[in-house]
PALO-576304 format. One record per residue: chain; x, y, z of N, C-alpha, C in turn; residue in three letters. Coordinates in Angstrom, 3 decimals, padded with zeros to 6 digits. Layout:
// residues N
[guke A [X Y Z] [X Y Z] [X Y Z] Ala];
...
END
This chain:
// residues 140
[guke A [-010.136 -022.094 -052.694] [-010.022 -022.899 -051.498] [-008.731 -022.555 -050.746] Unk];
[guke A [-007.715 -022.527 -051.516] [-006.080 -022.052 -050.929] [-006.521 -020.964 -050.190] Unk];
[guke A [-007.121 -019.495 -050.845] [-007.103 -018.244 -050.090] [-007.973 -018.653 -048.815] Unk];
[guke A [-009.689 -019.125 -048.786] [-010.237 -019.048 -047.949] [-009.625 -020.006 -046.623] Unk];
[guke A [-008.489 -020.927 -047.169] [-007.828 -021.880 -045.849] [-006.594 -020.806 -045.440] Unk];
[guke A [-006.030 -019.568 -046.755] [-005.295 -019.106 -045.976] [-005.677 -018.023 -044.609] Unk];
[guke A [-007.052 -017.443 -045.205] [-007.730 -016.291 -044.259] [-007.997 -017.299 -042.759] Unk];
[guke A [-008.367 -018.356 -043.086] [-008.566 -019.321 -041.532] [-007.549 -019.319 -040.786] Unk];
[guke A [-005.975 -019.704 -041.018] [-005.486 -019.782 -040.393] [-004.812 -018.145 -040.054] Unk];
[guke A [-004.655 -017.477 -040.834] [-004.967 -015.596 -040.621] [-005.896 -015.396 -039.253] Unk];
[guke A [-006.721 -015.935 -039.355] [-007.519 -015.607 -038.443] [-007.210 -016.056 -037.079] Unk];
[guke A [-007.287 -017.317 -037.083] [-006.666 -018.178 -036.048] [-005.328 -017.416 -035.178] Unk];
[guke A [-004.500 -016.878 -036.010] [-003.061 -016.335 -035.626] [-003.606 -015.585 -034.930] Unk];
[guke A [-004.335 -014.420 -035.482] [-004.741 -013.607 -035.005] [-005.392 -012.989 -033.489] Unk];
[guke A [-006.741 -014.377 -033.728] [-007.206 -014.534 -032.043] [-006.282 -015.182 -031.166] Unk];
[guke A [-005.427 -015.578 -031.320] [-004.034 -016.666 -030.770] [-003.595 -015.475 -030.178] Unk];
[guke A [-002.795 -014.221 -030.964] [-002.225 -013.096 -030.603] [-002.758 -011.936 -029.904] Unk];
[guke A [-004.062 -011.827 -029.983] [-005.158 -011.125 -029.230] [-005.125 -011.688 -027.801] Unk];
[guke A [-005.514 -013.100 -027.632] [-005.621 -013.681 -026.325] [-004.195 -013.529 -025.610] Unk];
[guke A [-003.292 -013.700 -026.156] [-002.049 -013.958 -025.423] [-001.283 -012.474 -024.774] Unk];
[guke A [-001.982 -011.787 -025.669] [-001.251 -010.194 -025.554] [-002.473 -009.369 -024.375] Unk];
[guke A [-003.766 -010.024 -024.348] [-004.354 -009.370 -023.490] [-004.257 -009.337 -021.624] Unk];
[guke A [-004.333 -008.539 -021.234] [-003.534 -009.093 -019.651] [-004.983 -009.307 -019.076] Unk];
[guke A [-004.427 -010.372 -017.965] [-004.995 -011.144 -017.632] [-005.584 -010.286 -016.634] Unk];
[guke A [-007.143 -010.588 -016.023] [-007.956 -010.262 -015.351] [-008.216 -010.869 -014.128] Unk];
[guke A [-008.228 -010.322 -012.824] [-008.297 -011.211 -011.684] [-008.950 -010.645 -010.835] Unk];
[guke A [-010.329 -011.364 -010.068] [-011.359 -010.629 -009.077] [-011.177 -011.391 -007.934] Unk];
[guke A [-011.800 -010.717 -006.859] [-011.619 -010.811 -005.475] [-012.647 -010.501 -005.069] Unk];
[guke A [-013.893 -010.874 -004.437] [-014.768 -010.441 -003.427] [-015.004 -010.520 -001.927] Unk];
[guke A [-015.269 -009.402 -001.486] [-014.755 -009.720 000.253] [-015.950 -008.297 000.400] Unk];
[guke A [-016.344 -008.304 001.834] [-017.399 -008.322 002.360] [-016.319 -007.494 003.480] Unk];
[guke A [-017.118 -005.978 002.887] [-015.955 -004.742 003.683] [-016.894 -003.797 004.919] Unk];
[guke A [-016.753 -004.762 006.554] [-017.388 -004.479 007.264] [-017.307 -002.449 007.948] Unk];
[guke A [-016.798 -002.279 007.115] [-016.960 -000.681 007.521] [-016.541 000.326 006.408] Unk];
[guke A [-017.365 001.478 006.069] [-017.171 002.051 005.166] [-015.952 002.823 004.717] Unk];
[guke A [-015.788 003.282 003.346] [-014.023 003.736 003.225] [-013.928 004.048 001.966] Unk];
[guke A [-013.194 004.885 001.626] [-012.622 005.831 000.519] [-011.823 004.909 -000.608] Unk];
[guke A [-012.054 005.188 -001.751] [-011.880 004.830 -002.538] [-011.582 006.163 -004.000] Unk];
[guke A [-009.532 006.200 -003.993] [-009.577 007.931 -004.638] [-010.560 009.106 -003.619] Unk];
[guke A [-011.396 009.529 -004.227] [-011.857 010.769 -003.341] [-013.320 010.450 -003.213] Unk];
[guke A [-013.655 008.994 -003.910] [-015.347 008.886 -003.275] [-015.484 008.110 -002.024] Unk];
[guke A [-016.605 008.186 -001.475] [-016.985 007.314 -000.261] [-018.051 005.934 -000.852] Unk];
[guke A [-017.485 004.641 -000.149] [-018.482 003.847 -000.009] [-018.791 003.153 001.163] Unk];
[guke A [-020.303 002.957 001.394] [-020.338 002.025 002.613] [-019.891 000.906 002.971] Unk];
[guke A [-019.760 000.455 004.224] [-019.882 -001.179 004.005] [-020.765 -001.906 003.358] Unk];
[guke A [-020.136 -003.183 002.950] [-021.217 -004.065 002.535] [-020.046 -005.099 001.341] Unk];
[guke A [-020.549 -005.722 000.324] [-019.733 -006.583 -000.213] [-019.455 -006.304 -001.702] Unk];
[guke A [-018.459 -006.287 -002.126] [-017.973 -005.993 -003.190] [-017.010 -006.663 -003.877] Unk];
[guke A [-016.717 -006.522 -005.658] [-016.199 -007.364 -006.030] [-014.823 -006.304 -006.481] Unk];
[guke A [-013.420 -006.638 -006.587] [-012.777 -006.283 -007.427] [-011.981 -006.909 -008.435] Unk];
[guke A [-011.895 -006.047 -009.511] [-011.072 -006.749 -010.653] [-009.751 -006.024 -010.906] Unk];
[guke A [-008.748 -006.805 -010.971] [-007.778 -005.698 -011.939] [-007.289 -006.445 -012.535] Unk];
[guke A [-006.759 -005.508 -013.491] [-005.684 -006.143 -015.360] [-004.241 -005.460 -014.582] Unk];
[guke A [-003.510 -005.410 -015.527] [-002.295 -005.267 -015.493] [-001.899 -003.640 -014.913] Unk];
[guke A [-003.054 -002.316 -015.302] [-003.344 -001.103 -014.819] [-004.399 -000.981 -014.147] Unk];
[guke A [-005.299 -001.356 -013.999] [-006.898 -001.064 -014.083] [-007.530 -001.586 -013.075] Unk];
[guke A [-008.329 -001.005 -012.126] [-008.761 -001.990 -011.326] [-010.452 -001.312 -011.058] Unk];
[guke A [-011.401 -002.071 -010.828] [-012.661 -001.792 -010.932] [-013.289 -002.458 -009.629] Unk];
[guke A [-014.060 -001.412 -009.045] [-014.691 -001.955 -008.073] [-016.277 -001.954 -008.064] Unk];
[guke A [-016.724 -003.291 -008.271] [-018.336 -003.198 -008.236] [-019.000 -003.427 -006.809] Unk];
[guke A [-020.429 -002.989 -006.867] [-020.906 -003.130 -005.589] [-021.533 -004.589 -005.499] Unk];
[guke A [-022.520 -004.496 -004.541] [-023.236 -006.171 -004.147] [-024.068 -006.411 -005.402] Unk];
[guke A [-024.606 -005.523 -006.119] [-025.436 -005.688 -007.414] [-024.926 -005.980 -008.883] Unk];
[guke A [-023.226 -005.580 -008.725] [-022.856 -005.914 -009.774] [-022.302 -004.790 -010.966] Unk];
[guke A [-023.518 -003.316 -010.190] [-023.134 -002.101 -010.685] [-021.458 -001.451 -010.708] Unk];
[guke A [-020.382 -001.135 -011.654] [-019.337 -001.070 -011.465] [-019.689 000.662 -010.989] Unk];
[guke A [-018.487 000.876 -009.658] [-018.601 001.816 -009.108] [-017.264 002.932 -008.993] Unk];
[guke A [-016.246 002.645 -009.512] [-015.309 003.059 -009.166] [-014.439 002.428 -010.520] Unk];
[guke A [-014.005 002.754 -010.951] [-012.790 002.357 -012.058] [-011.554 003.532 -012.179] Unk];
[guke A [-010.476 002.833 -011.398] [-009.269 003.514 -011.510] [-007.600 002.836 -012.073] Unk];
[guke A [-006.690 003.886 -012.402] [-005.271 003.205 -012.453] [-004.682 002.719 -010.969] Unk];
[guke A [-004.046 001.906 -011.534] [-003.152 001.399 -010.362] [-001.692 000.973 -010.751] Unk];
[guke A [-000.674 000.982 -009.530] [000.346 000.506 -010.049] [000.646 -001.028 -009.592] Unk];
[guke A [001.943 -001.758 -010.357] [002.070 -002.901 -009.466] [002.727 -003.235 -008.703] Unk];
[guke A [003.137 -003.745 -007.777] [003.767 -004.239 -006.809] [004.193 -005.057 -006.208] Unk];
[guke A [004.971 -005.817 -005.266] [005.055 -006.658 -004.890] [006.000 -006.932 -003.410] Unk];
[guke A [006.569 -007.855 -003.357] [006.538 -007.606 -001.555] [005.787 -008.091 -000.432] Unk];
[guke A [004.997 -009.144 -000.866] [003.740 -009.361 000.455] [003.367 -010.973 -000.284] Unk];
[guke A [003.428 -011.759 000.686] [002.848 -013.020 001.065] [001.734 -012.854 000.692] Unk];
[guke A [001.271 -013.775 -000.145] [-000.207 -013.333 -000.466] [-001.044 -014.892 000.356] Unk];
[guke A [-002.196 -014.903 001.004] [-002.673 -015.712 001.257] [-003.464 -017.051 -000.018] Unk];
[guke A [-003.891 -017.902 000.053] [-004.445 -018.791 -000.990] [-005.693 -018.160 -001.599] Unk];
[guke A [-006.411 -017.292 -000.495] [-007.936 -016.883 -000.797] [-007.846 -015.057 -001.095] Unk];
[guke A [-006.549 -014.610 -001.516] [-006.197 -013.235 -001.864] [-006.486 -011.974 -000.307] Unk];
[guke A [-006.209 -011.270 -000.786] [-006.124 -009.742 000.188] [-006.376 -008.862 -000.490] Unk];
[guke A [-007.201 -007.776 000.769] [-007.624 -006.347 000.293] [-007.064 -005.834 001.351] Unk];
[guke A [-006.213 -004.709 000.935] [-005.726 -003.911 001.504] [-006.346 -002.622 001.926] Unk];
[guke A [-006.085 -002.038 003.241] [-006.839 -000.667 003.849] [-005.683 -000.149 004.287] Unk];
[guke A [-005.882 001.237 004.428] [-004.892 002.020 004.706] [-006.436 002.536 005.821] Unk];
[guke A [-005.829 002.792 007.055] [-006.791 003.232 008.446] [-006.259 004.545 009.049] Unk];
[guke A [-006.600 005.774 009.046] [-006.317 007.099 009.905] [-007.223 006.942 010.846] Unk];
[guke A [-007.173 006.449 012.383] [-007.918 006.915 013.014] [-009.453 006.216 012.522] Unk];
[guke A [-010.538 006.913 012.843] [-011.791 006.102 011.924] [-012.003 006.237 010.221] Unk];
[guke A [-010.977 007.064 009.813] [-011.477 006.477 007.877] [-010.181 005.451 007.644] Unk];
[guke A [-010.836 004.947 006.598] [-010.079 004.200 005.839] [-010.051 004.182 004.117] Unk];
[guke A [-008.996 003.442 003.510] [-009.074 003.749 002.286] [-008.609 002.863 001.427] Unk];
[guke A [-008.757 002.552 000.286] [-008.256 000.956 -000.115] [-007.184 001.285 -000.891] Unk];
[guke A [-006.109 000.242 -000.483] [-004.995 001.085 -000.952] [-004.369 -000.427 -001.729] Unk];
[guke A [-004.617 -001.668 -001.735] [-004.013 -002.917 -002.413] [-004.999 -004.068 -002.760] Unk];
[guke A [-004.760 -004.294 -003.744] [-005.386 -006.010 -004.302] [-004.477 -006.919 -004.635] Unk];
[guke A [-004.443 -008.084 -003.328] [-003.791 -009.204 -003.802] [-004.469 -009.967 -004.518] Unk];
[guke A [-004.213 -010.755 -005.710] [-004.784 -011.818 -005.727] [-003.921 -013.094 -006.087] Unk];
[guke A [-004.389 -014.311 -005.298] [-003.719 -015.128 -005.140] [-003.150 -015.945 -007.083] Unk];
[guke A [-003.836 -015.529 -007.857] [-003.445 -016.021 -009.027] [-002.154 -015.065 -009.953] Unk];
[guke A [-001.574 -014.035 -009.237] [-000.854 -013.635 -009.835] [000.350 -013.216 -008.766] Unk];
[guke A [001.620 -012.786 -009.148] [002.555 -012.693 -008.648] [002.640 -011.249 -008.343] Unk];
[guke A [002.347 -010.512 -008.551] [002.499 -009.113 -007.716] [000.811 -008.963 -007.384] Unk];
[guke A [000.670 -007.179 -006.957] [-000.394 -007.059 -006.312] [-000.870 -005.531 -007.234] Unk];
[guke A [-001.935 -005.228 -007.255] [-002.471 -003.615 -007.700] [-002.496 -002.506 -006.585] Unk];
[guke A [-001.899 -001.666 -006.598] [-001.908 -000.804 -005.468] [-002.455 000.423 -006.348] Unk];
[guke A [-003.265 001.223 -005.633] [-003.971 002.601 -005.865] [-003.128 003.703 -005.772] Unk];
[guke A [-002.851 004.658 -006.004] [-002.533 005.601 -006.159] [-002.616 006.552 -004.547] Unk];
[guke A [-002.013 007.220 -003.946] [-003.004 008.297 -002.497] [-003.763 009.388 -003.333] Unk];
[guke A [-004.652 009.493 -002.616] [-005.726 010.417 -003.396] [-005.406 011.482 -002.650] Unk];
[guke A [-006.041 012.563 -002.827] [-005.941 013.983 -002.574] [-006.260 013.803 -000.945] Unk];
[guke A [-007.473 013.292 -000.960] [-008.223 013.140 000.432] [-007.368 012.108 001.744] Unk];
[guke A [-006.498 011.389 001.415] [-006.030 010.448 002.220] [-004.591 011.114 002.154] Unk];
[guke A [-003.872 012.217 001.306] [-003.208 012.616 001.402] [-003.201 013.670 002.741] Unk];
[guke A [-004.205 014.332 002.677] [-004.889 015.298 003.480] [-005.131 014.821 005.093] Unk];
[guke A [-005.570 013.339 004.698] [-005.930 012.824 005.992] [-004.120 012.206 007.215] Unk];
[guke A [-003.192 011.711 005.957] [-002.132 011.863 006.392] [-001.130 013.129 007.075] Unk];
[guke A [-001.505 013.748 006.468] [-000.615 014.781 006.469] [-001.488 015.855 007.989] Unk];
[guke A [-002.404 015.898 007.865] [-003.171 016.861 008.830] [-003.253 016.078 010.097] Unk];
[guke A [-003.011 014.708 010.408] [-003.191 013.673 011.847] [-001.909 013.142 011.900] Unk];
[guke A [-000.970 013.751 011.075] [000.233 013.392 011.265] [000.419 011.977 012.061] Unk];
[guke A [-000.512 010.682 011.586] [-000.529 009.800 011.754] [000.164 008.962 010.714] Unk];
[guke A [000.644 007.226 011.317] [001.281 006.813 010.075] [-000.468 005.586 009.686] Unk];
[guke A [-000.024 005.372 008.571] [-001.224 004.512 007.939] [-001.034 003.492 009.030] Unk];
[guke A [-002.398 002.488 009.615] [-002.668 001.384 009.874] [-002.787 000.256 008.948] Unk];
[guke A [-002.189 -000.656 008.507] [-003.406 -001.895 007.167] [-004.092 -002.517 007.903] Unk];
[guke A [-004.870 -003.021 007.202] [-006.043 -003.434 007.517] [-006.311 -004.589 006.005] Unk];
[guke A [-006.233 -005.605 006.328] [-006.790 -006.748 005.330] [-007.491 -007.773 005.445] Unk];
[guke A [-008.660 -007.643 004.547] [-009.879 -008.319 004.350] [-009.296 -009.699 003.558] Unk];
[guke A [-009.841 -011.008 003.893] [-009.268 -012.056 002.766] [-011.095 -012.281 002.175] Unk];
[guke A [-010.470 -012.888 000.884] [-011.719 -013.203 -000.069] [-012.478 -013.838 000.431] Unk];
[guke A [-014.093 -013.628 000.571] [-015.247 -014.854 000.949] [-015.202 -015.376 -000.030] Unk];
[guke A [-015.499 -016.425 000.941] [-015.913 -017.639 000.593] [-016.681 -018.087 -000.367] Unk];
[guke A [-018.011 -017.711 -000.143] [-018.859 -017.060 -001.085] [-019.251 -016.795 -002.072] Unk];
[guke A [-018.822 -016.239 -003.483] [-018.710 -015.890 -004.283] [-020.326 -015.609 -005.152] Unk];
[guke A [-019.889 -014.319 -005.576] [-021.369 -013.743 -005.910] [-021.522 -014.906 -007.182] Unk];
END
């Protein structure tokens, strides 16, 4: 009885230390009226969800299918609204997602420049536009 009450609370510690050490997860869905780059793929408009952890940020489409899973770094610096922000970086007509606020955490996930938005900078010798979407309402 001693061992099997000691493995319980073993255990207990355990999922205690699992939960606490895992970083926390935070989504945003917003409804992205014009299509845009994401790293070096293209997606259309339409509505999408994102998540990110502490590196990681994942972007699913309206179905739920995850479409995109990349690193990110973190950041901070920006007022975040109550209902979060998605950030666009705009050349002219492309665009590219370049930040996730979300209102439950204190910094933000920023993407990396991809090859292609590097390209798009550098060749229109334009400076980035932002462009930010706040979260619907909504929620899938």
């Amino acid at each position: 009885m001693k061992k099997q009450g000691l493995q319980i609370v073993s255990l207990c510690l355990f999922a205690t230390l699992a939960l606490s050490s895992a970083p926390a997860q935070s989504r945003i869905t917003v409804k992205v009226p014009f299509a845009f780059n994401v790293s070096d793929q293209s997606f259309p408009a339409g509505q999408y969800s994102l998540f990110s952890s502490r590196d990681h940020l994942t972007l699913q489409n309206s179905t739920g299918a995850a479409v995109f899973f990349g690193i990110v770094n973190s950041v901070s610096g920006r007022h975040v609204s109550e209902r979060g922000e998605v950030i666009f970086h705009c050349y002219e007509e492309r665009c590219f997602l370049s930040e996730l606020w979300v209102p439950t955490r204190e910094n933000g996930s920023q993407l990396l420049l991809s090859k292609t938005e590097k390209e798009w900078a550098k060749n229109r010798k334009l400076k980035a536009n932002d462009f930010a979407l706040l979260e619907v309402s909504g929620k899938q």
